[in-house]
C-alpha positions in Angstrom: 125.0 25.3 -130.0 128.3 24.2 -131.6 127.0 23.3 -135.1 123.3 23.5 -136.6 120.8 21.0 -137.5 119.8 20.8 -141.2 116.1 21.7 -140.0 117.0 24.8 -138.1 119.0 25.6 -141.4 116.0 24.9 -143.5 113.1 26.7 -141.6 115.6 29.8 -141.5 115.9 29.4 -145.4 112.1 29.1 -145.9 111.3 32.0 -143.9 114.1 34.2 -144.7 114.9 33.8 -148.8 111.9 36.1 -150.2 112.9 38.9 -147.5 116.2 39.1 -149.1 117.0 41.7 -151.9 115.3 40.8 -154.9 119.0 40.4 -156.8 119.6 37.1 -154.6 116.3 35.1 -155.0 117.3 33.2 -157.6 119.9 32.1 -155.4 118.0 31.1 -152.4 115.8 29.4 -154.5 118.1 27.5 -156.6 119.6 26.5 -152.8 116.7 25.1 -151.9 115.7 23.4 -154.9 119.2 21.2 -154.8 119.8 20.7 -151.1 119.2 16.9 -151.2 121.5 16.5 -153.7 123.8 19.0 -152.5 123.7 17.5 -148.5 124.1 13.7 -150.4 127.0 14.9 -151.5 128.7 16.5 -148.5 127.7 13.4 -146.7 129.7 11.5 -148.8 133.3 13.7 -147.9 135.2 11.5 -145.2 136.1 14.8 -142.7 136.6 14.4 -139.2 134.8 16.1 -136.1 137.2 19.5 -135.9 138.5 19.6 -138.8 139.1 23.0 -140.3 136.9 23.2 -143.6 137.3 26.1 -146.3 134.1 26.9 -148.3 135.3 29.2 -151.6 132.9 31.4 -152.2 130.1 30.7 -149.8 127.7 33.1 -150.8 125.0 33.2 -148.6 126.4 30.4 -146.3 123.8 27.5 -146.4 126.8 25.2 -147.6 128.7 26.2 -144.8 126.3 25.5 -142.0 125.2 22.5 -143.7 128.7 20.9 -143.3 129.5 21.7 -140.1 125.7 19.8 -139.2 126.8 17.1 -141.0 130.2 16.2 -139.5 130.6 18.4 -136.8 133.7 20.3 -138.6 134.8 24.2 -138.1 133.7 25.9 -141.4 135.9 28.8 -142.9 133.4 30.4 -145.8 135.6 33.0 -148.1 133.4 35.5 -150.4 134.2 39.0 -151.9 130.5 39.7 -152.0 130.1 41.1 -148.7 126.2 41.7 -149.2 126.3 38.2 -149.4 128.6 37.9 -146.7 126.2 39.6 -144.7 123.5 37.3 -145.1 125.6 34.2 -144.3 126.5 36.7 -141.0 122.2 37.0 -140.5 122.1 33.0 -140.6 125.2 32.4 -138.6 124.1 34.6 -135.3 120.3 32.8 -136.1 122.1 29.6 -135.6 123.7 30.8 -133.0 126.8 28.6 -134.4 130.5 28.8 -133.4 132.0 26.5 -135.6 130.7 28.2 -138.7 132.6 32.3 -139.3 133.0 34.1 -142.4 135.9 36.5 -144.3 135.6 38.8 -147.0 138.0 38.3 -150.1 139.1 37.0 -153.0 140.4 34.4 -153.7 142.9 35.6 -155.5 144.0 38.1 -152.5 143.0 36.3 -149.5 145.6 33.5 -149.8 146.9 32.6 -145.9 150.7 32.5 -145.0 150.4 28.5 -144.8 148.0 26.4 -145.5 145.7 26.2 -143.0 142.6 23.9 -143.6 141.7 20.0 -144.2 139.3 20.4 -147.0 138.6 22.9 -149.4 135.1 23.0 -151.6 134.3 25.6 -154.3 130.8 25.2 -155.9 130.1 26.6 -159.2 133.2 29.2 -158.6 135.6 27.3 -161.6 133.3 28.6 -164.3 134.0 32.2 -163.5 138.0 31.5 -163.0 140.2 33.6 -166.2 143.1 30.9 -165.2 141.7 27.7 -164.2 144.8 26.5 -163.1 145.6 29.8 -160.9 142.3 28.9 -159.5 143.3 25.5 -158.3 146.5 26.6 -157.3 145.4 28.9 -154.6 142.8 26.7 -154.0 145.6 24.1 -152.7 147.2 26.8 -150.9 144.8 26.8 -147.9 145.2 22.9 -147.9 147.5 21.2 -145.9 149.4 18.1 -147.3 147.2 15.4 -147.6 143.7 17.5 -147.5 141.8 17.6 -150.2 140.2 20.0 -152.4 136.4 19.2 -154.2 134.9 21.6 -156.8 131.7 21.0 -158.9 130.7 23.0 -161.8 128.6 22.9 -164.8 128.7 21.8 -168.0 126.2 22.6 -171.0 127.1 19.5 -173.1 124.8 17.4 -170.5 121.5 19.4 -170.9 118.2 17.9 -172.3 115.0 19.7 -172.2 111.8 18.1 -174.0 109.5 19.8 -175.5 111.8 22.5 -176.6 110.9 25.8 -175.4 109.2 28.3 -177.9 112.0 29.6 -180.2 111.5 33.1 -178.5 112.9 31.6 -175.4 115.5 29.7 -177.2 116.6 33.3 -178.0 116.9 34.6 -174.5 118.6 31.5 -173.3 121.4 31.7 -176.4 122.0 35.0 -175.5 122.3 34.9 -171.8 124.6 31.6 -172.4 126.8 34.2 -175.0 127.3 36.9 -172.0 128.0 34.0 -169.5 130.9 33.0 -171.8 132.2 36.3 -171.7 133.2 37.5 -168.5 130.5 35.9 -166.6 131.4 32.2 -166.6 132.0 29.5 -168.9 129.4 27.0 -169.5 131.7 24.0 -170.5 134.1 24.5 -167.5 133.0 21.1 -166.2 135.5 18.9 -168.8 138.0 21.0 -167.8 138.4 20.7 -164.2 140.6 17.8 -163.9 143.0 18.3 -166.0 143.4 22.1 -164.9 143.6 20.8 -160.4 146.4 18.2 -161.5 148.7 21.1 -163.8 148.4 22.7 -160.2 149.7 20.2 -158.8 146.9 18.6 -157.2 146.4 14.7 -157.0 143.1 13.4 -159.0 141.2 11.1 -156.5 137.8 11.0 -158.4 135.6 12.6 -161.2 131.4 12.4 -161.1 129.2 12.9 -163.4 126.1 14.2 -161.2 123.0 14.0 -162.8 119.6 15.4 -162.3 116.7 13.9 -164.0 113.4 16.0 -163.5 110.0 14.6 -165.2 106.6 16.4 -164.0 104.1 18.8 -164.7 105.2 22.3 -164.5 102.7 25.3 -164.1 103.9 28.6 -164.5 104.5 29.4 -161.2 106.8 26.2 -160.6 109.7 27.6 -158.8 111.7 25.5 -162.1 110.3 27.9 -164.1 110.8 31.1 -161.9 114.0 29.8 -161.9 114.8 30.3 -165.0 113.3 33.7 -165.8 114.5 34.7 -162.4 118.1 34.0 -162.8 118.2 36.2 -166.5 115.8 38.8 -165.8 118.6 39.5 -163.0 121.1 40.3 -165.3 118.6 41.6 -168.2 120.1 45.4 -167.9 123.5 43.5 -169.0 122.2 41.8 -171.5 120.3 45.1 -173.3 123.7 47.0 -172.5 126.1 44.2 -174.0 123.1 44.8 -177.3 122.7 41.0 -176.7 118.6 41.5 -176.0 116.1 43.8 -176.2 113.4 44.3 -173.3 110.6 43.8 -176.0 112.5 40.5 -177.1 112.5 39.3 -173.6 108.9 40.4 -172.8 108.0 38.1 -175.9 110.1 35.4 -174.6 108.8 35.6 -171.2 104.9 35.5 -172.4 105.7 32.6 -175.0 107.4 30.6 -172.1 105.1 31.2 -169.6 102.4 30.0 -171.9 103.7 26.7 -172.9 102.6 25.6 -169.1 101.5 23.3 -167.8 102.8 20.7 -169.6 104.8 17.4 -168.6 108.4 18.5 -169.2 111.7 16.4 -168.9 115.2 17.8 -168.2 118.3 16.1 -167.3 121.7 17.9 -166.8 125.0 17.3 -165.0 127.1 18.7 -163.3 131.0 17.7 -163.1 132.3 16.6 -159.6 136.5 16.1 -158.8 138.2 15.3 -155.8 141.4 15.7 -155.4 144.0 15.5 -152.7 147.3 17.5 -152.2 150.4 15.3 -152.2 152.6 15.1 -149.0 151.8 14.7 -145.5 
């Protein structure tokens, strides 16, 4: 078939995300935690049937596929992980979809000759960017005049979680925010976008605040919780190495979180949204 249905995109998800190396559950599951949102979202980008789409580092191509279902567009998804690039490779022949293919590179290195597509999306990339506004700039080189470019990222300032995790926690948490910071994103990059896309050049069409509001009972084995510890105990080797944690300090942590559920918990957070559209055309 031409382009997938969001079903055939979530029963391979379901089936296929704990088979994948350990390193990318976190992923999976943080993909299938926020599809709603993430498919209300790509609903509400005015694309045309056959137009060429750019997704900026894809990952493990869910995004992707899910646009192409939605409006029946061609989907170019650009990653320099090509383990990840491999998965998106597994779903893609699964889906049996033409309209969806894949490239390895940067993008910083894999810049095309002219611009080439209508739309451009990078989700949660900005944070990770040294030069935003490099970023956005070679983000509006694969756009043609007129197409427009939408990035969401995060941004710590909007995060509220009652009752406060044990102080143990608190710990871990500080400290994986302080090597994020580093090399390995930057937490506030959300307040920054706009301003950064219109130095490039870009035109500012729109800026979202996208919140999340979440208000249940959590047990331990809520995949919220798993989560959470899954996403740091991926990087805990980094975190010991940098001297930012210990492995007793997070074994604490872990045992104090785990034993605050179940418990009715509230979160809300944001994320930052911009559209913006490359003059010309």
């Amino acid at each position: 078939m031409a382009n997938p249905n969001l079903s055939a995109i979530d029963d391979w998800l379901n089936a296929a995300w704990t088979k994948m190396p350990k390193r990318y559950h976190w992923l999976l599951l943080q993909t299938l935690a926020t599809r709603e949102d993430r498919r209300a979202w790509i609903h509400s980008w005015r694309l045309a049937p056959g137009w060429l789409v750019v997704d900026v580092g894809c990952g493990p191509g869910i995004m992707a596929h899910e646009i192409a279902a939605i409006h029946g567009c061609r989907v170019l998804g650009l990653d320099r992980d090509a383990s990840l690039l491999a998965v998106a490779r597994d779903l893609n022949r699964a889906l049996a979809c033409a309209s969806v293919s894949f490239q390895h590179g940067d993008i910083y290195d894999a810049l095309p000759p002219s611009p080439v597509a209508d739309f451009a999306v990078a989700r949660f990339l900005a944070q990770y960017a040294s030069d935003l506004t490099l970023f956005f700039a070679h983000l509006k080189a694969w756009v043609r005049p007129s197409g427009e470019v939408a990035v969401e990222d995060v941004d710590d300032a909007y995060l509220v979680e009652y009752p406060q995790p044990p102080s143990s926690w608190q710990h871990i948490v500080q400290a994986f925010q302080q090597y994020q910071s580093g090399t390995q994103g930057d937490r506030t990059v959300g307040r920054k976008l706009a301003h950064a896309g219109v130095a490039a050049g870009l035109a500012l069409q729109d800026v979202q605040l996208n919140p999340r509001v979440m208000v249940r009972m959590l047990n331990p084995d809520d995949p919220s919780v798993e989560f959470d510890i899954m996403r740091i105990r991926e990087e805990l080797p980094n975190l010991i190495h940098e001297g930012l944690l210990t492995e007793a300090a997070w074994t604490q942590a872990e045992r104090d979180y785990r034993a605050t559920f179940p418990q009715l918990t509230y979160v809300s957070s944001a994320t930052v949204r911009v559209l913006f559209r490359r003059p010309g055309g």
